[in-house]
N, CA, C and O atoms as a GROMACS GRO file, in nm:
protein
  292
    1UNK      N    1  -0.963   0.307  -0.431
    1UNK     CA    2  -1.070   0.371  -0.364
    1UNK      C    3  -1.052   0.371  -0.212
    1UNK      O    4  -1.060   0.471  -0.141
    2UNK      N    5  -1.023   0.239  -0.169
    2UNK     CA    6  -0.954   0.282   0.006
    2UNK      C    7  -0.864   0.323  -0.020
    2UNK      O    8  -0.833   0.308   0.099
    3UNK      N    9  -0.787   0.362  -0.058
    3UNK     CA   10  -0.676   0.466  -0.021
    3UNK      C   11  -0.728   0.596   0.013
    3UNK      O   12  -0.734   0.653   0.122
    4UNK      N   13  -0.771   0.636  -0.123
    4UNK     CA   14  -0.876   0.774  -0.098
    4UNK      C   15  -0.939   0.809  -0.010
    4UNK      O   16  -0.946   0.924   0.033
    5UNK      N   17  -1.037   0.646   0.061
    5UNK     CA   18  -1.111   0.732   0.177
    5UNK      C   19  -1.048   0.687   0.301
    5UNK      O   20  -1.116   0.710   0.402
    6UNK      N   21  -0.923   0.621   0.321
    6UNK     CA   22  -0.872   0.674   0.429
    6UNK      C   23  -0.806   0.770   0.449
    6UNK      O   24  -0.767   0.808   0.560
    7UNK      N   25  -0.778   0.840   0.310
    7UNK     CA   26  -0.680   0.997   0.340
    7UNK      C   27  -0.806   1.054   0.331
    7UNK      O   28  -0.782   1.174   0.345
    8UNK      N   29  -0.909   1.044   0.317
    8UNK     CA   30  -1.012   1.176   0.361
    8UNK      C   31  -1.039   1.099   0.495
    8UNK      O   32  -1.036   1.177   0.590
    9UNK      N   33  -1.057   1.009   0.519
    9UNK     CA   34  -1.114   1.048   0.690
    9UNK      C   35  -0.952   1.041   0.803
    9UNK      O   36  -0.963   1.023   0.925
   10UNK      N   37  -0.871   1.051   0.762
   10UNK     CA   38  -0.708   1.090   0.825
   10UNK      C   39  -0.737   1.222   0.812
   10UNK      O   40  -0.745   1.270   0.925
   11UNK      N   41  -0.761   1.324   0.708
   11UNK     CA   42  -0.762   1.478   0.668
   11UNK      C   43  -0.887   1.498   0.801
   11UNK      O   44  -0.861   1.574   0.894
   12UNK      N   45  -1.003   1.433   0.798
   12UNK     CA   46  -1.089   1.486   0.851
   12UNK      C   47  -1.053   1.462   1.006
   12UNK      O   48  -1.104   1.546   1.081
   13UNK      N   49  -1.002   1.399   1.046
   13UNK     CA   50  -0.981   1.343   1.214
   13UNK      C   51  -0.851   1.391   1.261
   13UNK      O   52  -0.834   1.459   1.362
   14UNK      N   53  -0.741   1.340   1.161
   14UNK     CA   54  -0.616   1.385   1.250
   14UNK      C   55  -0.581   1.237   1.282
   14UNK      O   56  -0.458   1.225   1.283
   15UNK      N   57  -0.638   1.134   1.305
   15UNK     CA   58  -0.616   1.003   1.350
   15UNK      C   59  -0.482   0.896   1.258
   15UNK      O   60  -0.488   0.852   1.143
   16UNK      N   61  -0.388   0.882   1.348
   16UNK     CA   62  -0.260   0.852   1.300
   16UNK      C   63  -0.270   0.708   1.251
   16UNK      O   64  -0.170   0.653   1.204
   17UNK      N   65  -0.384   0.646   1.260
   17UNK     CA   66  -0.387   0.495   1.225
   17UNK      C   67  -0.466   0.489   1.122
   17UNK      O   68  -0.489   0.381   1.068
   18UNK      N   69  -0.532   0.627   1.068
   18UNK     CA   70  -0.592   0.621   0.955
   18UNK      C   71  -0.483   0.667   0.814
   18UNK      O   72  -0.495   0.647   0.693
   19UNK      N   73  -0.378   0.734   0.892
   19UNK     CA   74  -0.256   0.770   0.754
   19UNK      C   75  -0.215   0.669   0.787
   19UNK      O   76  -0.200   0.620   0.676
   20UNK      N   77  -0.173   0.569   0.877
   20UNK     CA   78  -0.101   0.446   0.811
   20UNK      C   79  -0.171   0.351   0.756
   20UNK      O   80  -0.106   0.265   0.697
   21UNK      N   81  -0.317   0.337   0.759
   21UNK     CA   82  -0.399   0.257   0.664
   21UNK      C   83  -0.373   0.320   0.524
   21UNK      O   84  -0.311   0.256   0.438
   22UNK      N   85  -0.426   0.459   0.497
   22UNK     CA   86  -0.383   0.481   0.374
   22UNK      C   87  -0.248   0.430   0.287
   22UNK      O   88  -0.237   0.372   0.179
   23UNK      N   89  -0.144   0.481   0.396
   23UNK     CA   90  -0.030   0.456   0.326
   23UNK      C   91  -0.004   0.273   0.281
   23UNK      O   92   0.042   0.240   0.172
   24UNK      N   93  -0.040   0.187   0.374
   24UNK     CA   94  -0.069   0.083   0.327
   24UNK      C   95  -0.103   0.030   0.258
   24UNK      O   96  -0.033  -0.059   0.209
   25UNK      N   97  -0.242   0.057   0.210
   25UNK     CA   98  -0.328  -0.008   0.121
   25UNK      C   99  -0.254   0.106  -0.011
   25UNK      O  100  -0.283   0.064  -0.123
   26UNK      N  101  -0.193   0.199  -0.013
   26UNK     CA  102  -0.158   0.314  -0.129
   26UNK      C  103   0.017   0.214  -0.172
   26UNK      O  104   0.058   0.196  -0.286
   27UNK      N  105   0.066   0.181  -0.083
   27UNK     CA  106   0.225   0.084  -0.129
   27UNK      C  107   0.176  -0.054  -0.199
   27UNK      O  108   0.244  -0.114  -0.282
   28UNK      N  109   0.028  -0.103  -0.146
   28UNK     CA  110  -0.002  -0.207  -0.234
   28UNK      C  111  -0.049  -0.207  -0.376
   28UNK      O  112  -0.019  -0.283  -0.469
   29UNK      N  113  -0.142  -0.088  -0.372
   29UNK     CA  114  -0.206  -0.069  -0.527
   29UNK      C  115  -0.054  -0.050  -0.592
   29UNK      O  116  -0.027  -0.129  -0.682
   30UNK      N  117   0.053   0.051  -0.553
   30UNK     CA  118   0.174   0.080  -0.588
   30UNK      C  119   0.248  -0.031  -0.645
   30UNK      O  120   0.329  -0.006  -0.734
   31UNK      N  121   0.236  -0.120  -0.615
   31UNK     CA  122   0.284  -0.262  -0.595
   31UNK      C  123   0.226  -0.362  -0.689
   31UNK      O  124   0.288  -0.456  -0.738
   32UNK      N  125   0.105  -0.332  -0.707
   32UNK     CA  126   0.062  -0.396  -0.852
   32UNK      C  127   0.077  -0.294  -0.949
   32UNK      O  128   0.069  -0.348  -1.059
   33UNK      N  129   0.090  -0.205  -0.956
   33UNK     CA  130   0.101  -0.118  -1.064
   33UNK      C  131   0.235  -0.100  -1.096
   33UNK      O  132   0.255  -0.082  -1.216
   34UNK      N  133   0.357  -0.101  -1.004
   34UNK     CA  134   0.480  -0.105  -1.076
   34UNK      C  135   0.514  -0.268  -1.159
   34UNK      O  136   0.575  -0.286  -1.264
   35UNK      N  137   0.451  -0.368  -1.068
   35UNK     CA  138   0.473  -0.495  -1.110
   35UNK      C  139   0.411  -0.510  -1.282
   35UNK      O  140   0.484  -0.549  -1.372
   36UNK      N  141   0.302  -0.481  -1.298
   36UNK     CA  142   0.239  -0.473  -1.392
   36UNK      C  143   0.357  -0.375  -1.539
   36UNK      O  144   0.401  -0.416  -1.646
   37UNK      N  145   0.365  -0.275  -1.487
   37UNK     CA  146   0.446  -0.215  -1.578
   37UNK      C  147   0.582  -0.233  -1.579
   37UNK      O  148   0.655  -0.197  -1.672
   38UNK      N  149   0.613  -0.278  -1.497
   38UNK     CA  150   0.768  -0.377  -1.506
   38UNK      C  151   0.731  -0.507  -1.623
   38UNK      O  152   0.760  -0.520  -1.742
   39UNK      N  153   0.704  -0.536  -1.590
   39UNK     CA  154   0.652  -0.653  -1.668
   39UNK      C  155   0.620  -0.617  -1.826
   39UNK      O  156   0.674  -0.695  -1.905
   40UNK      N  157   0.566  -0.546  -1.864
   40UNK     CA  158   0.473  -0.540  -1.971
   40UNK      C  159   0.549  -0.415  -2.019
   40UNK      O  160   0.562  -0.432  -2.141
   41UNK      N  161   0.609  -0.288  -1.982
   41UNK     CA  162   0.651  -0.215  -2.051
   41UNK      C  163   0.831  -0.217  -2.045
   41UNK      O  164   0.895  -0.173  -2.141
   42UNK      N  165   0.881  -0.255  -1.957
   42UNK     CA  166   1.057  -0.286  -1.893
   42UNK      C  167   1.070  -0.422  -1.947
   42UNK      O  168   1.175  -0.459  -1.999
   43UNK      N  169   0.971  -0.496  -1.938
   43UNK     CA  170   1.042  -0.630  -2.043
   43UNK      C  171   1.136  -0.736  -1.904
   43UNK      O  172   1.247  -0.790  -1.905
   44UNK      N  173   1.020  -0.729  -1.792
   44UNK     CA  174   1.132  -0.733  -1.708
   44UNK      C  175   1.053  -0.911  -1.673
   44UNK      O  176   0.938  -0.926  -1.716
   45UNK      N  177   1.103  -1.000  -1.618
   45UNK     CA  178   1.063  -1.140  -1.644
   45UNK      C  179   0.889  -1.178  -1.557
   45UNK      O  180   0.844  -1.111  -1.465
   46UNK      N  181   0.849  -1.253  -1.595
   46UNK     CA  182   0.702  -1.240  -1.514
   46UNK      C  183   0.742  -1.280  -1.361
   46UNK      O  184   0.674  -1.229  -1.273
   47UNK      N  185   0.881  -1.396  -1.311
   47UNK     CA  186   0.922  -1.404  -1.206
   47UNK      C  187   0.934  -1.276  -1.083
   47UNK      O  188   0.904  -1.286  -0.964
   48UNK      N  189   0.986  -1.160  -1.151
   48UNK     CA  190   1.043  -1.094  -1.100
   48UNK      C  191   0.950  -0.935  -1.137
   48UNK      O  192   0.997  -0.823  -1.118
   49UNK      N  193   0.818  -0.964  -1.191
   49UNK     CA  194   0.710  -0.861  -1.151
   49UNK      C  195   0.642  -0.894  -1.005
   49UNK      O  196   0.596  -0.828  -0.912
   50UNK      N  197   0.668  -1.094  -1.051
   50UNK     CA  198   0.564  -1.105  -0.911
   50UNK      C  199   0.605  -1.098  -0.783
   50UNK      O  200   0.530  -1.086  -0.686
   51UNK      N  201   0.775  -1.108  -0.780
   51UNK     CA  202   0.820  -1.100  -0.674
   51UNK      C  203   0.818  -0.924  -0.623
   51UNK      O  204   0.840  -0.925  -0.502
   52UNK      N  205   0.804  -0.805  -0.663
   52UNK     CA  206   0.822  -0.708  -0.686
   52UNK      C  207   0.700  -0.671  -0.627
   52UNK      O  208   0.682  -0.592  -0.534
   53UNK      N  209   0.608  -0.746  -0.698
   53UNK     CA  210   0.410  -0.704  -0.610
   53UNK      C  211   0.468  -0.771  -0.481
   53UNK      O  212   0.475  -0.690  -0.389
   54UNK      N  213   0.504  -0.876  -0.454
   54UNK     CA  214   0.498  -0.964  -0.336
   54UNK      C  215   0.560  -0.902  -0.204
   54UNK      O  216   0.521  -0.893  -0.088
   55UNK      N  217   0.659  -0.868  -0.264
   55UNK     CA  218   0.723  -0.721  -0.170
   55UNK      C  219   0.641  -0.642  -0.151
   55UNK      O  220   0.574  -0.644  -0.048
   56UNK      N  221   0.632  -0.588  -0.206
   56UNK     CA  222   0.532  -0.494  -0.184
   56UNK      C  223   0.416  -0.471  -0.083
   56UNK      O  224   0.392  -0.386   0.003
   57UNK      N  225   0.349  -0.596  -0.135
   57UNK     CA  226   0.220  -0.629  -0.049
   57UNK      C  227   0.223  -0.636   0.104
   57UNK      O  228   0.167  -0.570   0.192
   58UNK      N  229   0.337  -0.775   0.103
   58UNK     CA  230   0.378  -0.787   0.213
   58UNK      C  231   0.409  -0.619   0.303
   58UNK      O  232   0.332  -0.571   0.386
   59UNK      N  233   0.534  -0.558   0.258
   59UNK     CA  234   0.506  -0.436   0.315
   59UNK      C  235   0.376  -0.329   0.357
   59UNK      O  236   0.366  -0.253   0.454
   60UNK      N  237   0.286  -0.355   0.245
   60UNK     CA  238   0.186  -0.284   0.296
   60UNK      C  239   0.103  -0.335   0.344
   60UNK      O  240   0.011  -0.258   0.373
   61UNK      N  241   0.075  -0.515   0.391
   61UNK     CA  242   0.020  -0.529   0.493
   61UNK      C  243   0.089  -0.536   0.549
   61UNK      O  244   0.096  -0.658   0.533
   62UNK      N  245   0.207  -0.507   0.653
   62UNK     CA  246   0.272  -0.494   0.769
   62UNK      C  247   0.249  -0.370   0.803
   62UNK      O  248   0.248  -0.367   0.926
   63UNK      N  249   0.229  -0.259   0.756
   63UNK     CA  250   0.195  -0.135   0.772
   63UNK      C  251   0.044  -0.129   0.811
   63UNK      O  252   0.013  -0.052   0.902
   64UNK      N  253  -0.057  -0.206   0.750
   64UNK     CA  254  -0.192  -0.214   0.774
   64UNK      C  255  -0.206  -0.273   0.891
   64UNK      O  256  -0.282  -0.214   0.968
   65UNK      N  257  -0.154  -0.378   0.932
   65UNK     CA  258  -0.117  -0.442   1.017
   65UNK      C  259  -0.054  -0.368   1.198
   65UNK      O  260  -0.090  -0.407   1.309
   66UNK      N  261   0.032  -0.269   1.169
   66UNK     CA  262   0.060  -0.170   1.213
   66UNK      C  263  -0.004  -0.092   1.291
   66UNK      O  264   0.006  -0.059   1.409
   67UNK      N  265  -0.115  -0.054   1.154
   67UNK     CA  266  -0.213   0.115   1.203
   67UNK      C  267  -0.324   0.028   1.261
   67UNK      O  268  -0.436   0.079   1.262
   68UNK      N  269  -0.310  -0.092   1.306
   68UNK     CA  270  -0.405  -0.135   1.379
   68UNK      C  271  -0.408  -0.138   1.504
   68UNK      O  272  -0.513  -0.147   1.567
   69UNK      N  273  -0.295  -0.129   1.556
   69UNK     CA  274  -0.200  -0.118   1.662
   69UNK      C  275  -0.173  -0.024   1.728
   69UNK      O  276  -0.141  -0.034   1.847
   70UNK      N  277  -0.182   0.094   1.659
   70UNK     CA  278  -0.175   0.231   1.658
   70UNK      C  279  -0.258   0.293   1.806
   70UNK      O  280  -0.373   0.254   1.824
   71UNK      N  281  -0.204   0.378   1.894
   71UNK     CA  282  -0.284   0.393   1.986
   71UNK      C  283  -0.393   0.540   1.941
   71UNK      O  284  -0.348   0.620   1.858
   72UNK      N  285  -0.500   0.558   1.987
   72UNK     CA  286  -0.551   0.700   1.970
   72UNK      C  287  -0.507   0.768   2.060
   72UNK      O  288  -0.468   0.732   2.171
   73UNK      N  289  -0.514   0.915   1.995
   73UNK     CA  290  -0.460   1.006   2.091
   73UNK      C  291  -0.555   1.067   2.133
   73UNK      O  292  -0.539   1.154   2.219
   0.00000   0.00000   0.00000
């Protein structure tokens, strides 16, 4: 659901720290959802779903992290 409404208020503004919130918080849900189906449908070890979210996360809070930073234009 934040993903969604930061790509509608990025669509509505133009504001470059609101597409990198989206994209952030959108690599994390990403991130439990490949982990999850790695896991459970790839047969792949529970070690190495969680390391897979953990990546992940991490990346997309460094990105969230980021668009905070972000100057307005």
């Amino acid at each position: 659901g934040i993903t969604y409404i930061a790509y509608r208020a990025y669509r509505r503004t133009g504001v470059p720290s609101l597409r990198m919130l989206g994209i952030g918080f959108g690599i994390i849900t990403f991130g439990a959802l490949l982990a999850g189906i790695a896991h459970q449908v790839l047969s792949v070890s529970l070690e190495m779903g969680i390391l897979i979210n953990s990546v992940l996360v991490a990346i997309g809070l460094g990105i969230i992290m980021y668009s905070l930073y972000l100057e307005r234009e």
